[in-house]
C-alpha positions in Angstrom: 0.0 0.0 0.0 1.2 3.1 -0.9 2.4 5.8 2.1 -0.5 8.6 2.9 0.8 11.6 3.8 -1.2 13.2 6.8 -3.8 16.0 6.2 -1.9 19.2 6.1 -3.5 20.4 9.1 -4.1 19.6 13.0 -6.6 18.0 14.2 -7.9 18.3 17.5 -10.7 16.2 19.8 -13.3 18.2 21.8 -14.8 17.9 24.4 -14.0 14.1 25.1 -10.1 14.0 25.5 -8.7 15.3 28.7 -7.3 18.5 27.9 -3.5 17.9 28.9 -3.3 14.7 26.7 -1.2 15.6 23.6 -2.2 12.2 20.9 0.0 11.4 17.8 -1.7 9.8 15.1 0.4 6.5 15.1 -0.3 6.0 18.9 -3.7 4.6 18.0 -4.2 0.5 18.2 -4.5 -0.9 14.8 -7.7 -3.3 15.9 -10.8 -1.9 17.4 -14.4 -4.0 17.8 -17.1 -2.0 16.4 -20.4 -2.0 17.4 -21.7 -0.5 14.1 -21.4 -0.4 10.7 -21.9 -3.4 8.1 -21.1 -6.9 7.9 -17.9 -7.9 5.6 -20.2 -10.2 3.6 -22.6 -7.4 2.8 -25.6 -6.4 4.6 -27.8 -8.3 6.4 -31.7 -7.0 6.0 -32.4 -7.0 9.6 -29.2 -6.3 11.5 -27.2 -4.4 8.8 -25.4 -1.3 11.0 -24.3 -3.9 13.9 -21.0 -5.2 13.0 -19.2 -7.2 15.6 -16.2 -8.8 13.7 -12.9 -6.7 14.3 -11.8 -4.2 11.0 -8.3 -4.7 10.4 -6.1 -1.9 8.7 -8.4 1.0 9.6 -6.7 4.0 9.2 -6.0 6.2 12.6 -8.1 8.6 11.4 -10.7 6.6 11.0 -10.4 5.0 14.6 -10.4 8.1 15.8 -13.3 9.5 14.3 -15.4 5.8 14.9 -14.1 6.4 18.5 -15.6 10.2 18.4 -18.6 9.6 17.2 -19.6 6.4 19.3 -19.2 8.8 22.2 -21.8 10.8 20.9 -24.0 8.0 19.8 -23.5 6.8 23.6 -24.3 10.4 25.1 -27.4 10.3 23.4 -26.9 13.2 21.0 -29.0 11.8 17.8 -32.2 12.2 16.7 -32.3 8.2 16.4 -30.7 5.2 16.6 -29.1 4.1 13.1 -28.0 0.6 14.5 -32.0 -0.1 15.0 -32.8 0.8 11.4 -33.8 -1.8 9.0 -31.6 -1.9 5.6 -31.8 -4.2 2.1 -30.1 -4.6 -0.9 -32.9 -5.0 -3.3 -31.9 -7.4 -6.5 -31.4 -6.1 -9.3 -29.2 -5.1 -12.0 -27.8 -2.2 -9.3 -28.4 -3.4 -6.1 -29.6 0.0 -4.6 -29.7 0.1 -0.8 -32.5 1.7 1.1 -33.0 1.9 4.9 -36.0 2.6 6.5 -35.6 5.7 8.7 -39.2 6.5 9.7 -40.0 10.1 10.4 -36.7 11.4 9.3 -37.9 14.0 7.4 -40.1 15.6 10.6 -37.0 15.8 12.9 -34.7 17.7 10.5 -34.3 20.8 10.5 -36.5 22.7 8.0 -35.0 24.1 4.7 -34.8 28.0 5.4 -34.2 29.4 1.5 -35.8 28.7 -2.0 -34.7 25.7 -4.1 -34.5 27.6 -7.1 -30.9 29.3 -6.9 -27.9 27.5 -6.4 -26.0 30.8 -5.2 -27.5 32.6 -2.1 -26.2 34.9 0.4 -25.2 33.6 4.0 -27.8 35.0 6.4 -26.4 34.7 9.9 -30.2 34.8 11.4 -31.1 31.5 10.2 -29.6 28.3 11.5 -25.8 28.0 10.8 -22.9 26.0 12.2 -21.7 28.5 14.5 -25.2 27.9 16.5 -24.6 23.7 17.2 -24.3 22.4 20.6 -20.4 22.2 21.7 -21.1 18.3 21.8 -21.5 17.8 18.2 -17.8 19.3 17.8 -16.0 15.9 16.8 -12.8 17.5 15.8 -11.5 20.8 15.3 -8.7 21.8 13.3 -5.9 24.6 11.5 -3.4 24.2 8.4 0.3 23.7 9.6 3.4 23.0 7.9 4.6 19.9 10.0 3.7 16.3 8.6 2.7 14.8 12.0 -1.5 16.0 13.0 -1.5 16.3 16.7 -4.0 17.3 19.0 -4.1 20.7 20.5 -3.9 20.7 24.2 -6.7 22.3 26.5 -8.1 24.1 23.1 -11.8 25.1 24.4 -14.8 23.0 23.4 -16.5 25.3 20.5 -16.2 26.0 16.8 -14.7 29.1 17.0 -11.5 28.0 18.8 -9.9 26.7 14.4 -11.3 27.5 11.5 -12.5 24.1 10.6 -14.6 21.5 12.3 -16.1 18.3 12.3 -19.4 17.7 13.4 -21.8 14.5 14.0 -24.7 14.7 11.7 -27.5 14.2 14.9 -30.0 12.6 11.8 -27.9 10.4 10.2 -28.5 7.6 7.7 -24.8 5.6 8.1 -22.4 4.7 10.7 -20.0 7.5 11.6 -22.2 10.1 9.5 -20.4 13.5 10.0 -20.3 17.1 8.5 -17.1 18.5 7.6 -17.2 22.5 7.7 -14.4 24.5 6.2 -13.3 27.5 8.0 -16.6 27.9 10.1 -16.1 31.8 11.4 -16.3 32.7 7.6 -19.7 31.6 7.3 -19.4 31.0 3.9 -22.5 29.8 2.1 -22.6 26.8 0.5 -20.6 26.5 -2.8 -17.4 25.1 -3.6 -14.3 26.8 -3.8 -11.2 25.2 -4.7 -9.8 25.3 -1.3 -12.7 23.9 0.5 -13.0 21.2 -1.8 -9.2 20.0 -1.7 -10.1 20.1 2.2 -12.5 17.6 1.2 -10.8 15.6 -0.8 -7.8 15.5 1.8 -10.0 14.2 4.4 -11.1 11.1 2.0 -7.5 10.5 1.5 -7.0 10.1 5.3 -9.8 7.7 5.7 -7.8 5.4 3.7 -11.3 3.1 3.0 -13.0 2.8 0.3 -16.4 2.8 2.3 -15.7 6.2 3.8 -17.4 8.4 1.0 -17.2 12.1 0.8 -20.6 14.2 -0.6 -21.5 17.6 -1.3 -25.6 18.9 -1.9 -25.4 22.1 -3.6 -28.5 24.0 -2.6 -31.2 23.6 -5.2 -30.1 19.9 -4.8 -31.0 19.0 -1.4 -28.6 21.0 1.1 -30.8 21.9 3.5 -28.3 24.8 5.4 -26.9 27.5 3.4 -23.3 27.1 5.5 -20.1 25.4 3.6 -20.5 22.0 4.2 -19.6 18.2 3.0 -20.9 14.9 4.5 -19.4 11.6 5.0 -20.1 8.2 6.8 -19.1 4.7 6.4 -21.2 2.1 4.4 -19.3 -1.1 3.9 -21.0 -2.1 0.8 -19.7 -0.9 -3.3 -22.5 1.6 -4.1 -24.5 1.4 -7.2 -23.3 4.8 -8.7 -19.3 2.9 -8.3 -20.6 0.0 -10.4 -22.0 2.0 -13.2 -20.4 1.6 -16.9 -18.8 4.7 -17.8 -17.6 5.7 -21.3 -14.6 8.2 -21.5 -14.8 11.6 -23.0 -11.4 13.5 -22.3 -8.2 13.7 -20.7 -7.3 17.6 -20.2 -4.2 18.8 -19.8 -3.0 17.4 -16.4 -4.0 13.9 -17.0 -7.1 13.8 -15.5 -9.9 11.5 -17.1 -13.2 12.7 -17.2 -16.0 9.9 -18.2 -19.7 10.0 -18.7 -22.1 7.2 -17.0 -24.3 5.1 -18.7 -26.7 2.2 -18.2 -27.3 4.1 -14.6 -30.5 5.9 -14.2 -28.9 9.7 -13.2 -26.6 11.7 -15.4 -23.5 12.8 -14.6 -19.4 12.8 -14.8 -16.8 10.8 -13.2 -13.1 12.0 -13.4 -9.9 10.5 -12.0 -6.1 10.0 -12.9 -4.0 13.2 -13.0 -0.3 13.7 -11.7 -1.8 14.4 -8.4 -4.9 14.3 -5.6 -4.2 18.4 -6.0 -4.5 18.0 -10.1 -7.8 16.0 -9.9 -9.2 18.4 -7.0 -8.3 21.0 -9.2 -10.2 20.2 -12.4 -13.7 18.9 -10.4 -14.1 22.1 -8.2 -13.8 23.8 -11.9 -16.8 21.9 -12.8 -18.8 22.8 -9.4 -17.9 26.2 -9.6 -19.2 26.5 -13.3 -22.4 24.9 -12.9 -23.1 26.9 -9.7 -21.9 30.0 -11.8 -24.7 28.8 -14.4 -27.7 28.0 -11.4 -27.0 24.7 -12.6 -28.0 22.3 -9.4 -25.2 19.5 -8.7 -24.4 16.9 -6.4 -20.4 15.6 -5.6 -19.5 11.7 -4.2 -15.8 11.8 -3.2 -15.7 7.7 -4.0 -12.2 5.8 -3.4 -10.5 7.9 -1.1 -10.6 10.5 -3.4 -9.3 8.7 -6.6 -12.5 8.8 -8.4 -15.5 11.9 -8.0 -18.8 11.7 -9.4 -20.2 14.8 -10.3 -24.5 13.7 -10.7 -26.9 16.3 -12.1 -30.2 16.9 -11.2 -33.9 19.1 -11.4 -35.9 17.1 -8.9 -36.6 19.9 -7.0 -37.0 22.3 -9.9 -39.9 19.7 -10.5 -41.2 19.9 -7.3 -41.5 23.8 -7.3 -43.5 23.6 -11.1 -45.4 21.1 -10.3 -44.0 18.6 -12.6 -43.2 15.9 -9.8 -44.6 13.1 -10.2 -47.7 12.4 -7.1 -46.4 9.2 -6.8 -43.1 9.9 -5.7 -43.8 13.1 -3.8 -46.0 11.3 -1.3 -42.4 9.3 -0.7 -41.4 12.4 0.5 -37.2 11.3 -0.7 -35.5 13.8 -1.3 -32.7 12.7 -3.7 -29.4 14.2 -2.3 -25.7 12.8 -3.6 -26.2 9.3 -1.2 -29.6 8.7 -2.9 -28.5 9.6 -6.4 -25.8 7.4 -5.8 -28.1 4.4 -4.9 -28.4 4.7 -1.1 -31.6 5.7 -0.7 -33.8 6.9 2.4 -37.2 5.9 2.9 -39.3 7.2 5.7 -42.7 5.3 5.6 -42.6 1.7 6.1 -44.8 1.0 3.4 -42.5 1.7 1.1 -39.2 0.4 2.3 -41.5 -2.7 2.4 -42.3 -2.9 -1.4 -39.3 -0.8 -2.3 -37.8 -2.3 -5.9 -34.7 -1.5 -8.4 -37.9 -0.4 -10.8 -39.6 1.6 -8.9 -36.2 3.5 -7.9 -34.9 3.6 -11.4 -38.2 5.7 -12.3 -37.6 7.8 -9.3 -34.1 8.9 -10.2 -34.9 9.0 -13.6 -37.4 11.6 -12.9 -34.9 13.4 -10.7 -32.0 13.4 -13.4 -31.7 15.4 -16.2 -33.2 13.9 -19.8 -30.7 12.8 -22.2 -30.9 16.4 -24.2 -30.3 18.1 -21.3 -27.2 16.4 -20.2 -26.1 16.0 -23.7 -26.4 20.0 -23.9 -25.1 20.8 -20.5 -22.2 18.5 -20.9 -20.5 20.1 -24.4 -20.5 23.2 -22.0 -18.6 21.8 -18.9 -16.1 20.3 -21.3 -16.0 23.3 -23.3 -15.3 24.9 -19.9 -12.9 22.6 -18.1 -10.7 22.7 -21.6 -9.6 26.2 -21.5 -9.3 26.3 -18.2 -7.0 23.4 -18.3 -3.1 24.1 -18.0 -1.1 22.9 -21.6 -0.1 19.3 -22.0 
């Protein structure tokens, strides 16, 4: 396995670790029992986010972080319990995943702008991540120039003491769901940057694990706060959207390689390769920052510790607000984020999760994707774009 070099910042604990301990990375044990996530031979329908068996080769950021967040899981801090919720694969050609969380969507917090522009202004009043509860700070961190992340010591429990945090998600839908929010004091709103999102992709290097995705809902496609944010948790099963056949469309000039998918029911890109994690970080945030530049709604899945990124494009909620959504799938009440769109999808009413099928998703995503002339239009100008932006061969 090739050597990882740590994130190029500090990280620090809070509130759980005494404050006098100073913790290296590599002073974590290298075996821990968990008492969540999913079973190594794939998910079992009734008991899927118990997993018992020890994970060998976890990286120390990810024991750390499992460690974190089973501390708040223990405290109490979530809206429910994601080890009691039921889970399936459902057969088909692309095995998507649902879960059953019932009532989900009434214990979230409530969507506070319109759905129809991807850019909006930060608006302090409303609920940002400068107003959580110190408990939900998993980790708190600053850039440095030395290779080994340490822990700060006696650095206060709030999200004002670095300019980055991470946070539990307290409604989550995986083991270890957490949000990851770059420079918090800045209040940005939520769009990419290129700095913010090579945060993000540094943090899926760390994990080291395939099943530790990285996502990103632009609003008009399902972020629900208007704060700089990404999500991750681990799911230890390949997700549809990974599986898909993709068909190559360029390399630009850094040697990334930027693919279409097909034979999957949502359109979008995937792009990997280039000289570098920095290279490939580079090109994708491009191709965020011009479809947010053109109100064009977008969804991100960070997918092999950041070697491959999908980039999945959507109107579902540009539907809703016509009125061109169908009945059927409103009364579902999913709202198709960059997990669902990848094929990990939430259900809320029992009914459903009950006669859930790979059809009746299919149609669902298909209505929440763009049609083939869209894409086909919308792509020739991201590619147009991404080329003369790109640095010569």
């Amino acid at each position: 396995m090739p050597v990882i070099s740590p994130l190029p910042f500090s990280l620090a604990p809070t509130p759980a670790a005494p404050a006098a301990s100073r913790v290296r990375w590599n002073s974590f044990p290298h075996h821990r029992r968990l008492r969540a996530g999913m079973c190594s031979n794939g998910f079992d329908s009734t008991n899927c986010f118990r997993m018992e068996e020890v994970e060998p080769n976890l990286s120390p950021f990810l024991h750390k972080l499992f460690k974190e967040w089973d501390d708040r899981k223990a405290r109490g801090l979530f809206h429910h319990d994601i080890t009691t919720c039921e889970a399936k694969v459902l057969p088909g050609e692309h095995n998507f995943v649902a879960i059953l969380i019932e009532g989900r969507d009434q214990k979230k917090r409530p969507t506070e702008f319109g759905m129809n522009q991807v850019l909006q202004p930060f608006h302090s009043e409303k609920f940002n991540f400068t107003k959580v509860k110190p408990e939900e700070v998993i980790f708190r961190f600053q850039e440095t120039e030395s290779d080994s992340a340490q822990y700060f010591d006696g650095a206060p429990p709030t999200v004002s003491a670095s300019p980055s945090s991470i946070l539990i998600n307290v409604s989550p839908i995986g083991y270890c769901h957490v949000l990851l929010i770059p420079r918090v004091q800045e209040c940005l709103p939520q769009r990419v940057d290129r700095e913010s999102f090579l945060l993000a992709m540094y943090v899926a290097r760390e994990a080291r694990n395939p099943f530790f995705r990285v996502g990103y809902n632009s609003l008009g496609a399902f972020a629900t706060i208007n704060h700089l944010h990404f999500q991750a948790y681990y799911l230890k099963v390949q997700y549809p959207v990974e599986k898909a056949p993709t068909e190559k469309l360029t390399v630009i000039g850094n040697g990334v390689s930027i693919s279409q998918l097909v034979q999957y029911p949502v359109s979008g890109f995937v792009f990997e390769g280039g000289s570098s994690l920095e290279d490939l970080s580079h090109v994708v945030s491009n191709a965020c920052i011009f479809l947010q530049e053109s109100n064009r709604p977008y969804n991100v899945l960070i997918s092999e510790s950041g070697k491959r990124v999908f980039l999945l494009l959507q109107c579902y909620a540009e539907k809703q607000t016509s009125g061109k959504a169908s009945q059927e799938f409103l009364d579902m009440r999913i709202n198709p984020a960059v997990w669902e769109l990848g094929g990990h999808l939430v259900l809320k009413r029992r009914k459903d999760y009950d006669e859930a099928s790979e059809a009746t998703l299919c149609r669902f995503l298909v209505e929440a994707s763009l049609s083939e002339a869209e894409f086909q239009e919308l792509k020739c100008c991201v590619l147009e774009f991404l080329a003369s932006a790109s640095p010569e061969k």
